[in-house]
Every structure is written in structure tokens, then in C-alpha cells.
C-alpha positions as CSV (number, residue, x, y, z in Angstrom):
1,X,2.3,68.2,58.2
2,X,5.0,67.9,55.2
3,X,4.6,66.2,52.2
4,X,7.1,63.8,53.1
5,X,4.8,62.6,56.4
6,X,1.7,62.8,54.6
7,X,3.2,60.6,51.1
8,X,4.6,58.3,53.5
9,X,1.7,57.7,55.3
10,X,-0.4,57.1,52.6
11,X,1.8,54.2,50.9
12,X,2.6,52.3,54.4
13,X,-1.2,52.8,55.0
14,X,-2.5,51.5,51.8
15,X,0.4,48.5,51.9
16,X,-1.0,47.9,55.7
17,X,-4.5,47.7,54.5
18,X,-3.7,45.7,51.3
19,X,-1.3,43.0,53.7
20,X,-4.0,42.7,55.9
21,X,-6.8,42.2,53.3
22,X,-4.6,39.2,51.6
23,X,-3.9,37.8,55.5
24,X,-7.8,37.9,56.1
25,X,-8.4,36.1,52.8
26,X,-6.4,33.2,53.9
27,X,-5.0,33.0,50.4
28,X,-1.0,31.1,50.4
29,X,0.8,34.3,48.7
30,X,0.2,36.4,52.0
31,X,0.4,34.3,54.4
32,X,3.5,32.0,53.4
33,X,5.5,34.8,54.8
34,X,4.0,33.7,58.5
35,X,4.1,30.0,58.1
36,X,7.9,30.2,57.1
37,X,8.6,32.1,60.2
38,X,6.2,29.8,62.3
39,X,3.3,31.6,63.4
40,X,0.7,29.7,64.7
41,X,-2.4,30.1,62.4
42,X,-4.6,31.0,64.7
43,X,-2.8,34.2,64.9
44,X,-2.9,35.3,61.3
45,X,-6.1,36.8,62.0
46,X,-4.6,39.1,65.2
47,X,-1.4,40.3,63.2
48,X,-4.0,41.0,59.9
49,X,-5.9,43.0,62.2
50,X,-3.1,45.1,63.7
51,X,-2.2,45.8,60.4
52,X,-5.6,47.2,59.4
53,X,-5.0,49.0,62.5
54,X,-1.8,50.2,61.9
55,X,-2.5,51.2,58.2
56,X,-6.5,53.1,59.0
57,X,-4.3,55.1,61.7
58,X,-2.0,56.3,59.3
59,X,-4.8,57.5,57.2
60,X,-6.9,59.3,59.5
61,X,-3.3,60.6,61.1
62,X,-3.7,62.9,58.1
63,X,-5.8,65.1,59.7
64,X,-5.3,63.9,63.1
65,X,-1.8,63.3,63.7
66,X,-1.3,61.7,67.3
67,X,-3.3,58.6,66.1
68,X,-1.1,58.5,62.8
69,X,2.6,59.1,65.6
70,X,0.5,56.4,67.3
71,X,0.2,54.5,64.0
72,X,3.0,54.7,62.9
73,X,4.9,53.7,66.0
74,X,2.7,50.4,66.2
75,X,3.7,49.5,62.8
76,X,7.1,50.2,63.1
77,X,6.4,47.7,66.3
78,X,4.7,45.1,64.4
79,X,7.2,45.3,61.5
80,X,10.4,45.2,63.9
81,X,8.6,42.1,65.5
82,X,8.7,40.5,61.8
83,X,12.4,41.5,61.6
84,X,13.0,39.7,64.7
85,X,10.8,36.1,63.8
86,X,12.9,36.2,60.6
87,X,16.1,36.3,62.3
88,X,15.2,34.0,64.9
89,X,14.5,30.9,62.2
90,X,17.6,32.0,60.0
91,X,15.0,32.9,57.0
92,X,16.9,34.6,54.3
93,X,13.8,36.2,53.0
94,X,14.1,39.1,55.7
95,X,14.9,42.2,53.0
96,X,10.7,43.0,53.0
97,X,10.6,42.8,56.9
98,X,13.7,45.2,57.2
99,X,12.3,47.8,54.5
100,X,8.9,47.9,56.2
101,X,10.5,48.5,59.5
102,X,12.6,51.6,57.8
103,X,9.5,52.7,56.6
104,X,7.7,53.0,59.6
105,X,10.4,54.0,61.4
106,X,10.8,57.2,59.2
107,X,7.2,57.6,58.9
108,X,6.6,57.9,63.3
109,X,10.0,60.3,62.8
110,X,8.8,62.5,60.6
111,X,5.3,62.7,61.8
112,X,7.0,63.3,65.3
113,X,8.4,66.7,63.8
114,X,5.2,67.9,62.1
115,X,3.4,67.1,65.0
């Protein structure tokens, strides 16, 4: 695996465990970003979970890398889904969604190749 696939990994994982963590605690800072784009509340638990998910799966895709190609690609799902609910209520605050989505995306590529 190159250093590229493992330093990405490691940030989008700990920023996936980290967003999740804040979602879980209910707290306004992380989950304004879901009200503004009208998720239903009783799905902030489901996405904080597939974030946890997402971001362990990178982790342990360290050392075993089709869960982290797995990972990575479920993120890049999850974060292209964000993209999309941004879009679709004109929210100007869409930059984050977009960077994460590039993220993952170059994290499941690069992954791809070492695997």
C-alpha cells in the first residue's frame, strides 16, 4: 500500500469517526448540516453510523485492504449523497460535501491500485 493510500485513509477515517461521534451526541454544530438539507431526525443516527462504518473500514483497510476499497467506496457513496441533498435544496454551504466526496473518491482510487 503507498503512503499516499495509507495518509489518506487515516485522515478520512479519523474525520468519519470524529463526524459521527458529534452526530451521535446530538449536539447543533454537527448536525445543523442535516437539518439544513432536511433529513428527517430519525435518520441522524443511520447516516452517524455509516460513517463510523465508513471511517473503522478505512482503518482496519490498512492492513486489510478490500474492506478499506470497500470503505472507501461507501464513503465516497455517503459523501456524493450529501453532495446531492445539498444541491437539491439550493444550499450554498456545499464546498465541505464536495471536498469529502474528492477525498473519498481518491482514497477508493488509490487503494484500488495498491490493492
Amino acid at each position: 500500500m503507498t503512503i499516499a493510500a495509507v495518509v489518506l485513509s487515516v485522515l478520512l477515517g479519523l474525520a468519519s469517526i470524529a463526524s459521527a461521534a458529534g452526530k451521535l451526541s446530538g449536539k447543533e454544530q454537527p448536525t445543523a448540516p442535516l437539518r439544513d438539507v432536511g433529513v428527517p431526525e430519525r435518520m441522524f443516527s443511520v447516516l452517524a453510523l455509516l460513517l463510523l462504518a465508513g471511517g473503522v473500514g478505512l482503518l482496519v483497510g490498512i492492513w486489510w485492504t478490500p474492506i478499506g476499497i470497500a470503505a472507501a467506496a461507501g464513503l465516497t457513496l455517503y459523501f456524493l449523497g450529501a453532495v446531492i441533498a445539498h444541491l437539491r435544496v439550493g444550499d450554498k454551504k456545499i464546498q465541505p460535501a464536495v471536498l469529502l466526496t474528492l477525498v473519498a473518491a481518491a482514497t477508493l482510487v488509490l487503494l484500488v491500485l495498491a490493492g
